[in-house]
KEPA-24430 format. One record per residue (C-alpha): x, y, z; residue number from 1; residue in one letter. Coordinates in nm, 4 decimals, always signed. Last residue first. Layout:
N
+----------+----------+----------+-----+------+
!       px !       py !       pz ! seq ! type !
+----------+----------+----------+-----+------+
!        X !        Y !        Z ! NUM !    A !
...
+----------+----------+----------+-----+------+
//
This chain:
156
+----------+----------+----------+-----+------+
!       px !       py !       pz ! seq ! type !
+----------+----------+----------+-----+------+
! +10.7130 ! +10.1375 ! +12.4783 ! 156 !    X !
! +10.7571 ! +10.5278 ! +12.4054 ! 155 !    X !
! +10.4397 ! +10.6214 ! +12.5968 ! 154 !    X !
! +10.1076 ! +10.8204 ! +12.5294 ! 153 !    X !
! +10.1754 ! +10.8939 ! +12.1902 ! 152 !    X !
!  +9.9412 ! +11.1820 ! +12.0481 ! 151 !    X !
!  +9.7940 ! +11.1535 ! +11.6841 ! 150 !    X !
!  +9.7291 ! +11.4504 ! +11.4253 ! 149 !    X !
!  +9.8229 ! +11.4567 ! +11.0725 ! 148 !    X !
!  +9.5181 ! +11.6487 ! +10.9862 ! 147 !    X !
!  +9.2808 ! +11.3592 ! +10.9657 ! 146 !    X !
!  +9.5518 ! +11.0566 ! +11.0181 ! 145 !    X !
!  +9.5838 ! +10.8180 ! +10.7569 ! 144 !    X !
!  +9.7900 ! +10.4722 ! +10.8257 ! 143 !    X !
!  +9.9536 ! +10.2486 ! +10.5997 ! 142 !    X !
! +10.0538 !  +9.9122 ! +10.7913 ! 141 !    X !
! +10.3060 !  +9.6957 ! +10.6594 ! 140 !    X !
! +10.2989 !  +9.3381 ! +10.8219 ! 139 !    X !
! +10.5305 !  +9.1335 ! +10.9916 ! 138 !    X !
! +10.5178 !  +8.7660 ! +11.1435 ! 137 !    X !
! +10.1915 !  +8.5777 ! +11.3828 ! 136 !    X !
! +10.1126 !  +8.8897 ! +11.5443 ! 135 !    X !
! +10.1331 !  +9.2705 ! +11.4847 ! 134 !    X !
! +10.0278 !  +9.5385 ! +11.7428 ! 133 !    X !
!  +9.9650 !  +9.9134 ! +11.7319 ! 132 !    X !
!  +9.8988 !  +9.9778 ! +12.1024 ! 131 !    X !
!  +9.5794 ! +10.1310 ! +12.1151 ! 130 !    X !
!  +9.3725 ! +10.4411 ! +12.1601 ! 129 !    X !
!  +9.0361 ! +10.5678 ! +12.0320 ! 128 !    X !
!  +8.9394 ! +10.9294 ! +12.0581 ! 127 !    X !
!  +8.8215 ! +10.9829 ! +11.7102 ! 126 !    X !
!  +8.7187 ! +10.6374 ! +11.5440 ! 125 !    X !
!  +8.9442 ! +10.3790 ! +11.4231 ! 124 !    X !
!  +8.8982 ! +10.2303 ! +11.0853 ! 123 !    X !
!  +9.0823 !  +9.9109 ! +10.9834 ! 122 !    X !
!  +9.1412 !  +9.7873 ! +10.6419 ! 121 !    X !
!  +9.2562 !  +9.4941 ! +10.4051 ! 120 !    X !
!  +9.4923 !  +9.2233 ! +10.5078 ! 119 !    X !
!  +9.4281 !  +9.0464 ! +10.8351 ! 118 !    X !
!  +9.2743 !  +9.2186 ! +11.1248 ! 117 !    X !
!  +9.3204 !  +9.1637 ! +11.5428 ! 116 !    X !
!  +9.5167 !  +9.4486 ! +11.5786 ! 115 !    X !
!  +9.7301 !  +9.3757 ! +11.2175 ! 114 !    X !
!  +9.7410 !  +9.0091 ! +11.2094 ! 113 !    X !
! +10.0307 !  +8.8311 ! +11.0040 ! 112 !    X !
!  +9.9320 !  +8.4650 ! +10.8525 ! 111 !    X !
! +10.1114 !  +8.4982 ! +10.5294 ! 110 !    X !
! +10.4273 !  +8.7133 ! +10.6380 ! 109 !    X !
! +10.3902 !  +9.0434 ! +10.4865 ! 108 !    X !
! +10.0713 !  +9.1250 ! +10.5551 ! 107 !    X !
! +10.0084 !  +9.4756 ! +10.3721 ! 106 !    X !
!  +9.7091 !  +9.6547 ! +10.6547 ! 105 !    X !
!  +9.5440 ! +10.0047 ! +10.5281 ! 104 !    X !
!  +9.4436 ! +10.1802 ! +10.8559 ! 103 !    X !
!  +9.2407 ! +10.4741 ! +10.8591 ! 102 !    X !
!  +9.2447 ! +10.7123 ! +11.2071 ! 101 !    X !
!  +9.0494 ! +10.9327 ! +11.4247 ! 100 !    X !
!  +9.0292 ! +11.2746 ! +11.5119 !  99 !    X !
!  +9.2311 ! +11.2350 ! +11.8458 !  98 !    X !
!  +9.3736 ! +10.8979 ! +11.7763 !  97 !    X !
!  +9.5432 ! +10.8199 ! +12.1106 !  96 !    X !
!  +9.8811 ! +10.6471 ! +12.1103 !  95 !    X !
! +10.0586 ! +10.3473 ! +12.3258 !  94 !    X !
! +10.3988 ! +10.2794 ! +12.1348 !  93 !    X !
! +10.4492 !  +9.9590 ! +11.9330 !  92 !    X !
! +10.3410 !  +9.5580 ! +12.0711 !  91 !    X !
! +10.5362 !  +9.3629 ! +11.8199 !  90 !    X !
! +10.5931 !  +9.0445 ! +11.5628 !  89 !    X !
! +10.7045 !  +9.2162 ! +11.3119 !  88 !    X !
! +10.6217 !  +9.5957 ! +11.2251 !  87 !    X !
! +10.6587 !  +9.8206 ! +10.8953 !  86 !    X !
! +10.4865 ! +10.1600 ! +10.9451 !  85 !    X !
! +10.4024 ! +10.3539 ! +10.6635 !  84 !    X !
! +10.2299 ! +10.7112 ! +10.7396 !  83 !    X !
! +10.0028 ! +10.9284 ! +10.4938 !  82 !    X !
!  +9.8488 ! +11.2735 ! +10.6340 !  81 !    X !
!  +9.5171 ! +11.3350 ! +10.6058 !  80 !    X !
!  +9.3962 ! +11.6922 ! +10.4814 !  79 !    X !
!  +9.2232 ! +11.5794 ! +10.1472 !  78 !    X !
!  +9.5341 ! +11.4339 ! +10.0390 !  77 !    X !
!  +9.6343 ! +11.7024 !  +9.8007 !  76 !    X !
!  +9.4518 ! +11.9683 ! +10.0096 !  75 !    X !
!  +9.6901 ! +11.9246 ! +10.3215 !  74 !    X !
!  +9.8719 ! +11.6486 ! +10.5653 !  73 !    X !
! +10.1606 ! +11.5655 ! +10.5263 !  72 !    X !
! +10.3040 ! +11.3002 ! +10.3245 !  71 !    X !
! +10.5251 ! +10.9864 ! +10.4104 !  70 !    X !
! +10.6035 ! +11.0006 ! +10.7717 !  69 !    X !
! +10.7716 ! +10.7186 ! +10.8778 !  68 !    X !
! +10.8591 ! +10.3608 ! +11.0456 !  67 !    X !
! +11.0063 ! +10.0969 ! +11.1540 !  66 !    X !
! +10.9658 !  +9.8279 ! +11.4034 !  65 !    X !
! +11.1067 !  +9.4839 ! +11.4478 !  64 !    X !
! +11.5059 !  +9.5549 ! +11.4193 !  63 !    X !
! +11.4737 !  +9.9672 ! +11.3380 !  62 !    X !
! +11.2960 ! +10.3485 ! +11.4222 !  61 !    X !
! +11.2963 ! +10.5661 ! +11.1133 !  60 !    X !
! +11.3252 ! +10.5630 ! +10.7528 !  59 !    X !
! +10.9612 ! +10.3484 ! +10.7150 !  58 !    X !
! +10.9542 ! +10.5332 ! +10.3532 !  57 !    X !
! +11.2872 ! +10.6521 ! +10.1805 !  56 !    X !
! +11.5517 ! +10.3772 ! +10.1889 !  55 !    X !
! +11.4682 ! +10.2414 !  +9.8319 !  54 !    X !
! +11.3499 !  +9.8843 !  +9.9787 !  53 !    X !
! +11.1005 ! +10.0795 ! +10.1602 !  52 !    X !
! +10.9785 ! +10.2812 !  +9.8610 !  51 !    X !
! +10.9735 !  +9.9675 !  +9.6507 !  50 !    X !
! +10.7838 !  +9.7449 !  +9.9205 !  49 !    X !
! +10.5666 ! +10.0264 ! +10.0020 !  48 !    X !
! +10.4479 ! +10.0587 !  +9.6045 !  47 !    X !
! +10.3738 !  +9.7151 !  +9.5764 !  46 !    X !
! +10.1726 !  +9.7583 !  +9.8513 !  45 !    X !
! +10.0282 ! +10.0927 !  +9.6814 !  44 !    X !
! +10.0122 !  +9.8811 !  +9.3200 !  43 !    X !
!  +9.8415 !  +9.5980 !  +9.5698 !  42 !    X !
!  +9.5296 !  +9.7541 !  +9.6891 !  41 !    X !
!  +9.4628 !  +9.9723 !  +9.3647 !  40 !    X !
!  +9.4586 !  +9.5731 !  +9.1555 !  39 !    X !
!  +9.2339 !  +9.4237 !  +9.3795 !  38 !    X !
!  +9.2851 !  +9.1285 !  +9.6300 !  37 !    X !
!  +9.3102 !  +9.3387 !  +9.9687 !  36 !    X !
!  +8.9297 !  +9.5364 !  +9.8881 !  35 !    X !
!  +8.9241 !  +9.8858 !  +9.7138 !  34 !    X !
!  +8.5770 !  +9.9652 !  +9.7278 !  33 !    X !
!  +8.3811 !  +9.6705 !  +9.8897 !  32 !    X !
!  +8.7021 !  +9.7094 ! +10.2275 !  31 !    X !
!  +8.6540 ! +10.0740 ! +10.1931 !  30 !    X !
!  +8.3027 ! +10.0606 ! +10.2784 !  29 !    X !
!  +8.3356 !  +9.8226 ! +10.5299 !  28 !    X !
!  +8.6334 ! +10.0247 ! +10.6875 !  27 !    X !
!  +8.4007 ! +10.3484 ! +10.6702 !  26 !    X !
!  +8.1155 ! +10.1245 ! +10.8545 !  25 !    X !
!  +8.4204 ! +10.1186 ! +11.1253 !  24 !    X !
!  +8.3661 ! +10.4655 ! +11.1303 !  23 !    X !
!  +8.6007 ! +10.7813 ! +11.0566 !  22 !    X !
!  +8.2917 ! +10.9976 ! +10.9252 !  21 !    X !
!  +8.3327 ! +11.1084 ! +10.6048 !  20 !    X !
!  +8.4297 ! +11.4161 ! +10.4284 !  19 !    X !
!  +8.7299 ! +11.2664 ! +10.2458 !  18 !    X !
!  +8.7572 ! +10.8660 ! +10.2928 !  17 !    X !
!  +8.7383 ! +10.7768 !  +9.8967 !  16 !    X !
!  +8.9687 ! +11.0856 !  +9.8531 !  15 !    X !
!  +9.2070 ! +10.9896 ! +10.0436 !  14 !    X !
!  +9.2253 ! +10.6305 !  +9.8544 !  13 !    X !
!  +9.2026 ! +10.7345 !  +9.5020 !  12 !    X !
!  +9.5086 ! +10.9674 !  +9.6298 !  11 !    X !
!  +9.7229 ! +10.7094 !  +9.7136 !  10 !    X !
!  +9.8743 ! +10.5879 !  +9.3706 !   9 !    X !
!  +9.9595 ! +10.9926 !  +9.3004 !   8 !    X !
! +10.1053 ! +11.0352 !  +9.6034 !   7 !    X !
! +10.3082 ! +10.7397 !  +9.5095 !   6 !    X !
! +10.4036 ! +10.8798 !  +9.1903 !   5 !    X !
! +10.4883 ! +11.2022 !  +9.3247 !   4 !    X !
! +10.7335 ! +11.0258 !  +9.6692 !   3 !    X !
! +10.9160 ! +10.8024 !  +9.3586 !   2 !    X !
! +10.8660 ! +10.4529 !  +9.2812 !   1 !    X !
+----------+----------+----------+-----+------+
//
């Protein structure tokens, strides 16, 4: 799996969430059109696992929470920029979502809960907060931020 092939797996996804609102009606919506047990939804966990295993996504942080930058943000991806996060068992970094924010959750370990979620997605609206959390083993989270943009309120 290579950064243009992935980018090229992903961008069914940004462009199902272009122009809309960042709801949690949006998570609904994506959950009908590209729901945890289809084909789309597992090629881009599929995908993680490769990149991961291949050293170039979730390149940063280590032990029980990793993660990275994957694309920018721009006319490609419909302006949202495409993060992997790989967590286990962990409370991450306090952050505000200032426009929002699209959460694709990969369970890794069977029973792993993303914020309260299972596999499939999350929508957070702009101005919501949290600390991204994983319970119950590790999960991959894939995260798209309108223009990239999200503000860490601590370094927990």
């Amino acid at each position: 799996m290579t950064l243009e092939q992935f980018r090229a797996l992903i961008k069914p996804v940004t462009d199902a969430i272009a122009g809309k609102a960042l709801t949690p009606e949006l998570g609904a919506e994506l959950e009908r059109k590209i729901p945890p047990a289809s084909a789309q939804f597992k090629d881009i966990e599929g995908a993680c696992h490769s990149a991961i295993a291949a050293g170039w996504m979730c390149s940063q942080g280590g032990g029980s929470r990793r993660f990275g930058r994957v694309i920018e943000p721009g006319p490609q991806t419909a302006n949202l920029s495409v993060d992997v996060v790989d967590l286990t068992d962990i409370a991450g970094p306090h952050h505000r979502h200032p426009n929002g924010e699209v959460c694709m959750v990969m369970p890794v370990s069977p029973n792993a809960i993303f914020d309260g979620k299972g596999a499939g997605w999350k929508v957070y609206p702009p101005g919501s907060a949290h600390r991204a959390t994983v319970t119950s083993g590790r999960a991959l989270v894939l995260y798209l931020l309108p223009e990239g943009k999200i503000e860490f309120t601590d370094q927990a």
